[in-house]
Backbone as a chain_set.jsonl record, in Angstrom:
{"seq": "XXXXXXXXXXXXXXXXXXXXXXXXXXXXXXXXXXXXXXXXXXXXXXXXXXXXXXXXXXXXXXXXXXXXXXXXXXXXXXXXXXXXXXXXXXXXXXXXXXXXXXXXXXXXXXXXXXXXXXXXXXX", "coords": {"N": [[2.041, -39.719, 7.993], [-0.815, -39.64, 9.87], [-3.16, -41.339, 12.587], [-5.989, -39.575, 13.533], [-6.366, -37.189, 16.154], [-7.539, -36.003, 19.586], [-7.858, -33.494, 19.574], [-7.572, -29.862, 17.483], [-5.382, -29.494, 17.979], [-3.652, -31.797, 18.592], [-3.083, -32.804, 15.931], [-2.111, -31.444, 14.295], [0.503, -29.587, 12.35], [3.327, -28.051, 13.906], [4.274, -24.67, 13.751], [3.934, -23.305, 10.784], [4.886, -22.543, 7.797], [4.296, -19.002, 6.609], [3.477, -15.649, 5.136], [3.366, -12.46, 4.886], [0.838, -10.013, 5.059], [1.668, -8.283, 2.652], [3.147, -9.442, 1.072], [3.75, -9.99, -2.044], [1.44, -10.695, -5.426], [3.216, -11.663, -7.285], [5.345, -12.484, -5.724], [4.027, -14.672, -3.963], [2.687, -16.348, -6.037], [5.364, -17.56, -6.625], [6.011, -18.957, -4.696], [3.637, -20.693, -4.931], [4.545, -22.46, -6.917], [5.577, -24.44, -5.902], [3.914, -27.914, -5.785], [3.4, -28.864, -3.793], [1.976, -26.783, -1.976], [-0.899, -25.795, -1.01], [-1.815, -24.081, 0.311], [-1.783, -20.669, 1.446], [-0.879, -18.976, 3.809], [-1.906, -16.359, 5.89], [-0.067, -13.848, 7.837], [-0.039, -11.537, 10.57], [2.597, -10.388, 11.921], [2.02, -12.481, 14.627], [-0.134, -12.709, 14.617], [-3.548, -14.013, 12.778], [-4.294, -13.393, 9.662], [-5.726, -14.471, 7.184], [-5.727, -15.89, 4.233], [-4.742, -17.805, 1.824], [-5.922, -18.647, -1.909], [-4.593, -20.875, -3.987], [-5.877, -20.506, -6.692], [-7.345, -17.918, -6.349], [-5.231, -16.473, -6.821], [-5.856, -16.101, -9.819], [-5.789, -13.826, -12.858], [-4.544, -11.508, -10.887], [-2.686, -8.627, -11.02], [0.728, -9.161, -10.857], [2.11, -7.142, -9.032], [0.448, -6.631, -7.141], [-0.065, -6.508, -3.288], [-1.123, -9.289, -1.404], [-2.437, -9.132, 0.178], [-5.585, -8.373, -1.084], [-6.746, -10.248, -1.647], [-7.384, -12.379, -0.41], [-8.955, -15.222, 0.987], [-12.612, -15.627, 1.724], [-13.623, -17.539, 2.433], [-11.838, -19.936, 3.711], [-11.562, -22.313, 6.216], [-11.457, -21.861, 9.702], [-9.643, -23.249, 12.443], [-10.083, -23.746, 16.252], [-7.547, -24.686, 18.552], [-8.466, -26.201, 20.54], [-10.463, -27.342, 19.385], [-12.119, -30.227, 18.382], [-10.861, -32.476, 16.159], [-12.453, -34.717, 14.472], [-13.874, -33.261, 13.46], [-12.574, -32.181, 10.937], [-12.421, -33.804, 8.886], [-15.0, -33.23, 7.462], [-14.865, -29.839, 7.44], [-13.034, -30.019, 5.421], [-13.93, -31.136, 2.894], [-16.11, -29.543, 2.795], [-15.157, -27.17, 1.935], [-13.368, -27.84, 0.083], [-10.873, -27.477, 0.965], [-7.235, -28.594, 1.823], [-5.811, -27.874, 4.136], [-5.872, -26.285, 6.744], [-6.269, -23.688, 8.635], [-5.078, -23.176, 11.989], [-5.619, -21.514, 15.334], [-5.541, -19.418, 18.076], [-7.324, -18.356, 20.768], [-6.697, -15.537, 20.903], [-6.555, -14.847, 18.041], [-4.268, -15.621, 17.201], [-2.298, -17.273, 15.325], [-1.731, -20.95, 15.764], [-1.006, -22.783, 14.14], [-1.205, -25.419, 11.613], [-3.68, -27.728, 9.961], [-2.972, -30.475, 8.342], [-4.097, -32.371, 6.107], [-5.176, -35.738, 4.694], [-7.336, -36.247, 2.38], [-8.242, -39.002, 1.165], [-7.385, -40.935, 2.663], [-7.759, -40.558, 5.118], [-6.405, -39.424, 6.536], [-3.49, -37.356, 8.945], [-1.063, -35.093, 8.312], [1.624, -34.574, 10.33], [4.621, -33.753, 12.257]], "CA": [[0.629, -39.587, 8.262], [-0.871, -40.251, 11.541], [-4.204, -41.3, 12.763], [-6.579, -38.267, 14.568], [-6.356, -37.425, 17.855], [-8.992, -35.375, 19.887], [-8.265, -31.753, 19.204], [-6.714, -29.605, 16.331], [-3.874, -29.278, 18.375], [-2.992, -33.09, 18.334], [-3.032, -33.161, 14.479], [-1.72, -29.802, 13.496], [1.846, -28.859, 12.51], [3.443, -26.587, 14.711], [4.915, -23.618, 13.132], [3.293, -23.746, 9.595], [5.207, -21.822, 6.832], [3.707, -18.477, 6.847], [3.81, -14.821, 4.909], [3.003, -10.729, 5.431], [-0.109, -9.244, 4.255], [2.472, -7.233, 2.041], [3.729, -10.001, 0.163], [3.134, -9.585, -3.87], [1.381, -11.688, -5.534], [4.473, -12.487, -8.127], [5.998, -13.789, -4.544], [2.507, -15.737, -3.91], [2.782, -17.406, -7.166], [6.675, -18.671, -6.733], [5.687, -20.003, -3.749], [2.723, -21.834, -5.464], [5.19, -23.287, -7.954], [5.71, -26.006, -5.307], [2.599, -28.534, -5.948], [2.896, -29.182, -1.821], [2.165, -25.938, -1.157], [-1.861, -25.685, -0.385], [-2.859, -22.677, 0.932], [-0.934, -19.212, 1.586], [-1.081, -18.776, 5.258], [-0.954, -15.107, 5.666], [-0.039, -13.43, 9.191], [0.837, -9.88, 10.715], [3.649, -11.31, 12.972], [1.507, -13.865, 14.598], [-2.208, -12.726, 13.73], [-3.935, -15.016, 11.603], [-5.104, -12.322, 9.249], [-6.5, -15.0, 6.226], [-5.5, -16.731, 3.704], [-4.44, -17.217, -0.108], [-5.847, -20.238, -2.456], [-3.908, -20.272, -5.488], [-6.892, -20.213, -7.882], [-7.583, -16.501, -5.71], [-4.468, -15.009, -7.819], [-6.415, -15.865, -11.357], [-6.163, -12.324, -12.81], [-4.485, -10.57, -10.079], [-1.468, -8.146, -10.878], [1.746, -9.302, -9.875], [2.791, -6.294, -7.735], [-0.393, -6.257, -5.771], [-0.24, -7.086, -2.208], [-1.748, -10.4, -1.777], [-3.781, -8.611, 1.119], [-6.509, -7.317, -1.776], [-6.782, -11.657, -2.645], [-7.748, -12.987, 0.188], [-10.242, -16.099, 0.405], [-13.219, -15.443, 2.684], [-14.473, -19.278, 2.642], [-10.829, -20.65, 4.099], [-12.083, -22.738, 7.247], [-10.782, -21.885, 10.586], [-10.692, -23.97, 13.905], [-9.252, -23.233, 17.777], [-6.902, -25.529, 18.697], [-9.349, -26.92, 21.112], [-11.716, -28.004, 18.546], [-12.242, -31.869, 18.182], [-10.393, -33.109, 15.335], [-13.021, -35.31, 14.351], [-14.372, -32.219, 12.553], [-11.372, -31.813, 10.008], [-13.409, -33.99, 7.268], [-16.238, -32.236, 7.049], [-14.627, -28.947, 6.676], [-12.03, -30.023, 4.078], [-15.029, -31.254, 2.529], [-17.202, -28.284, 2.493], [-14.077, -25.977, 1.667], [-12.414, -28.273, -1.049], [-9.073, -27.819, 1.225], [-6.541, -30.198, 2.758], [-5.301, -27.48, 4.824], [-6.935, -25.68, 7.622], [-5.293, -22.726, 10.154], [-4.823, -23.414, 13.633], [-5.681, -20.5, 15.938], [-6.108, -19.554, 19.594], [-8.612, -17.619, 21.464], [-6.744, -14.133, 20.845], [-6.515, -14.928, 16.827], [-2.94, -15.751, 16.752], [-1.791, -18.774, 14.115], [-0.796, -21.414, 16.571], [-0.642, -24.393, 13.97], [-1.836, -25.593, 10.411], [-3.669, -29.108, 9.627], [-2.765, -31.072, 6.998], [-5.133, -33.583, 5.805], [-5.347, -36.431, 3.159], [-8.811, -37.224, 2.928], [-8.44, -40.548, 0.548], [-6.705, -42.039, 3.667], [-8.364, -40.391, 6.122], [-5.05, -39.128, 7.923], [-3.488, -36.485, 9.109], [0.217, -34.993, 8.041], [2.042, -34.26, 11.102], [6.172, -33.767, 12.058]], "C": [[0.296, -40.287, 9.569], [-2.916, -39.978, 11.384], [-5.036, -40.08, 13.499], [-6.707, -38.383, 15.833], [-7.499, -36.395, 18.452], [-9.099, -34.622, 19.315], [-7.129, -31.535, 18.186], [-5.377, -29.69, 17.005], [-2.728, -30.544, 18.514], [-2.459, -33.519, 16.765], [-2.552, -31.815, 13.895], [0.127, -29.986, 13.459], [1.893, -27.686, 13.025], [4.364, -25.733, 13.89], [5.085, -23.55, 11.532], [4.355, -22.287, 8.767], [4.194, -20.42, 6.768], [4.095, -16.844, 5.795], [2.806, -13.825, 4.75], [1.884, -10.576, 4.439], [0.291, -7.99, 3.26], [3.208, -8.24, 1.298], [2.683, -10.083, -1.262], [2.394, -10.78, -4.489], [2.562, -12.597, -6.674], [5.333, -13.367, -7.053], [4.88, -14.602, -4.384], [2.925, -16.811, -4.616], [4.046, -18.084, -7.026], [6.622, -19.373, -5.434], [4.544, -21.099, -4.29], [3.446, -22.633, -6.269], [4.997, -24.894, -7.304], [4.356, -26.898, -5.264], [2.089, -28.961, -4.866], [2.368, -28.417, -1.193], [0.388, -25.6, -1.504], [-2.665, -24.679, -0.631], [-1.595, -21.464, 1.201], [-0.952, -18.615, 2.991], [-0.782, -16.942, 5.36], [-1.346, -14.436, 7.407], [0.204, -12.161, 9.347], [1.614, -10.329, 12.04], [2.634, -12.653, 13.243], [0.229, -13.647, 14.394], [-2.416, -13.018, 13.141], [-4.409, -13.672, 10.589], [-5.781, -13.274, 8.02], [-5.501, -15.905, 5.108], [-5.741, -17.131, 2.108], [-4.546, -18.384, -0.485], [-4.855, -19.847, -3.597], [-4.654, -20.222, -6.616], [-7.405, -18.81, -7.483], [-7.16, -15.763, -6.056], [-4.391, -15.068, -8.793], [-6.503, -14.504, -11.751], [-5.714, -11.365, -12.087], [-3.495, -9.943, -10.899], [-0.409, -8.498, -10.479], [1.998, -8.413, -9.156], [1.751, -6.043, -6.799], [-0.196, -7.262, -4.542], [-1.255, -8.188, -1.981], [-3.191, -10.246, -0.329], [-5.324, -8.707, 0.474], [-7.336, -9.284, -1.837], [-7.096, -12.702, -1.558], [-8.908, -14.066, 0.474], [-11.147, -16.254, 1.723], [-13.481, -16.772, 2.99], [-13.152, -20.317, 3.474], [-11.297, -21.302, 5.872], [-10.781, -22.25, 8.358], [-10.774, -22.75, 11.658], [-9.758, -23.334, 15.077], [-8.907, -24.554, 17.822], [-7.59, -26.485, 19.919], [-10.555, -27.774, 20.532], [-11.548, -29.537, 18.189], [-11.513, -31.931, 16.702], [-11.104, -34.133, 14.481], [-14.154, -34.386, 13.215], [-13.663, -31.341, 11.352], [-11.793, -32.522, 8.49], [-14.135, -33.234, 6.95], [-16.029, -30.908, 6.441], [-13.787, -29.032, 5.958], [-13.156, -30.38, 2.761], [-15.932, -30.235, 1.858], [-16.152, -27.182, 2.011], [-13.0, -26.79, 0.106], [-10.959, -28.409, -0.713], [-8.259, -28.423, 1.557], [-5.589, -29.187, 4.068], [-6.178, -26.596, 5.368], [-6.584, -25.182, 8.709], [-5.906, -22.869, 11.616], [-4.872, -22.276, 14.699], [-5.619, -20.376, 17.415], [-6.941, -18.422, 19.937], [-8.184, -16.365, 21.019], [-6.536, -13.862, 18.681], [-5.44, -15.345, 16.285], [-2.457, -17.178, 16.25], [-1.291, -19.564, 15.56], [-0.471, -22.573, 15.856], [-1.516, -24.646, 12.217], [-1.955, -27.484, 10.727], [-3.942, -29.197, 8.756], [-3.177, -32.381, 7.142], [-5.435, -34.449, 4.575], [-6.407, -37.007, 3.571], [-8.868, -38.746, 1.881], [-8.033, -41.217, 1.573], [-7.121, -41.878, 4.794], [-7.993, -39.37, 6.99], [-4.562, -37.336, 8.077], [-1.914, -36.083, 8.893], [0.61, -34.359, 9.354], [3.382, -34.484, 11.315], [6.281, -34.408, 13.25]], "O": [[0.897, -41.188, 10.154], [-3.642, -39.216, 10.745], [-4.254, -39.575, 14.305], [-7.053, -39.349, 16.512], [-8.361, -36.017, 17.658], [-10.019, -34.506, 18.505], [-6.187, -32.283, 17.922], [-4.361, -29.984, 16.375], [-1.5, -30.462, 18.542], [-1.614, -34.378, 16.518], [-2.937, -31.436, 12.789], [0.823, -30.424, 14.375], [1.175, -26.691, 12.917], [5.294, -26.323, 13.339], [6.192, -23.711, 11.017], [4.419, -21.176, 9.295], [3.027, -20.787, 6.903], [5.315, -16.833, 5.636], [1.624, -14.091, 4.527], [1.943, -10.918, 3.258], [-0.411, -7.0, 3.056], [4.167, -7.702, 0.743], [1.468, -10.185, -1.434], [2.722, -11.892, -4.075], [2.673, -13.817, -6.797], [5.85, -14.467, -7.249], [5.105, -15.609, -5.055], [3.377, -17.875, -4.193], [3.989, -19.285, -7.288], [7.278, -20.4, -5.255], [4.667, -22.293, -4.013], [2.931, -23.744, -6.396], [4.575, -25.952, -7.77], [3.565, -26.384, -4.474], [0.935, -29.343, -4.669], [2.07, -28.678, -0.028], [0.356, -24.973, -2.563], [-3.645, -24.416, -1.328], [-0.425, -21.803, 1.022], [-1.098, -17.393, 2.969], [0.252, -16.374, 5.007], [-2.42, -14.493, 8.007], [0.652, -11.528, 8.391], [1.026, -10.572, 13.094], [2.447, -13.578, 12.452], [-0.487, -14.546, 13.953], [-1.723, -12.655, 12.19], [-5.068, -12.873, 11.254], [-6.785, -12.635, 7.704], [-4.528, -16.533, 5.525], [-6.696, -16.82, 1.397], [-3.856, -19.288, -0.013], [-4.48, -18.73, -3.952], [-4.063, -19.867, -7.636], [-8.046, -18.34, -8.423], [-7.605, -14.616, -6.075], [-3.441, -14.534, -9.365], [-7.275, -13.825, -11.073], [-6.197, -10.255, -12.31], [-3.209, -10.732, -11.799], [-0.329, -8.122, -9.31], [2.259, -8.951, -8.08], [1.953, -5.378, -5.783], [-0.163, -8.487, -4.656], [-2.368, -7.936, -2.444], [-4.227, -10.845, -0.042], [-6.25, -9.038, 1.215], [-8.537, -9.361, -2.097], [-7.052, -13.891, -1.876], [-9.998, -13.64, 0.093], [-10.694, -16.849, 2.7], [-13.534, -16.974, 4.204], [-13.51, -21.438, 3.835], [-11.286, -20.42, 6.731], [-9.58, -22.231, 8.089], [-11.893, -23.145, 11.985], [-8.844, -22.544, 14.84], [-9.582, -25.47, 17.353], [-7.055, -27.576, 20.113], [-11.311, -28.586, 21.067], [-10.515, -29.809, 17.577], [-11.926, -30.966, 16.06], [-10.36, -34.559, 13.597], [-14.977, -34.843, 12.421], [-14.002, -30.235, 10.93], [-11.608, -32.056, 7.366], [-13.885, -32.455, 6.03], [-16.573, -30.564, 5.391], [-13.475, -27.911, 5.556], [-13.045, -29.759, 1.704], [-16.339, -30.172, 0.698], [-16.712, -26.141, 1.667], [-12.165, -26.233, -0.608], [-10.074, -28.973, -1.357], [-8.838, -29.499, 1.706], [-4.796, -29.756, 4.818], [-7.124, -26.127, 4.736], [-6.506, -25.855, 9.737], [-7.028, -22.658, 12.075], [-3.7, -22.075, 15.017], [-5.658, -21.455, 18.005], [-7.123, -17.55, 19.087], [-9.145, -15.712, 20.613], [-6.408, -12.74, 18.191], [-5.382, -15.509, 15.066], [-2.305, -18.1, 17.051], [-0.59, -18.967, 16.377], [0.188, -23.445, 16.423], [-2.416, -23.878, 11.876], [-1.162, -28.263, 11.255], [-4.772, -28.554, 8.113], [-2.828, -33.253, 7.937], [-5.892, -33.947, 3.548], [-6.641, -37.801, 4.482], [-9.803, -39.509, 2.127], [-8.346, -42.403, 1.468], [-7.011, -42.779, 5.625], [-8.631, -38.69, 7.794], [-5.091, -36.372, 7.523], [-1.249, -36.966, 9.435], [-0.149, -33.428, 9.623], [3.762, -35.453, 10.658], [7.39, -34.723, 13.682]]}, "num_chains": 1, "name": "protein.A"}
């Protein structure tokens, strides 16, 4: 854990675990098994396209594409965005994780955030 630095891009992991708007949700869920695992980052190569809570595949089908399950409320920021604004929306979103983007939409980074400590998970 590390203290915050200006922008998302100081506090973000680079190259965040990531999968296809064509993954099932029976794959979804064995990835949720792991209790580290957050949020569902979902990309089309590198286009952010949204993002999977795991309370989102209550009820779904396993063989549906986890496209259909997507969570409109998942906060975004630009990697230029102050860092200083990573409480608030974990806060208002309930999440500890929060996708990293750049100007043309493309994932450049995920932050990971423990708000009892304040900090920020970084490699």
């Amino acid at each position: 854990m590390t203290e915050a630095g200006g922008r998302a891009r100081d506090v973000m992991l680079e190259a965040p675990n990531t999968v296809g708007p064509a993954t099932t949700v029976a794959q979804a869920r064995a990835v949720f098994e792991s209790p580290r695992q957050k949020l569902l980052v979902v990309c089309d190569g590198d286009r952010y396209v949204g993002a999977v809570r795991r309370d989102g595949l209550d009820g779904a089908s396993a063989e549906d594409a986890i496209e259909a399950h997507l969570a409109a409320d998942v906060p975004v920021m630009l990697a230029d965005d102050p860092s200083d604004r990573v409480p608030e929306l974990v806060e208002a979103s309930g999440l500890t994780r929060i996708p990293v983007v750049d100007a043309a939409g493309d994932l450049v980074g995920l932050v990971c955030f423990n708000p009892r400590d304040a900090t920020f998970c970084v490699r």
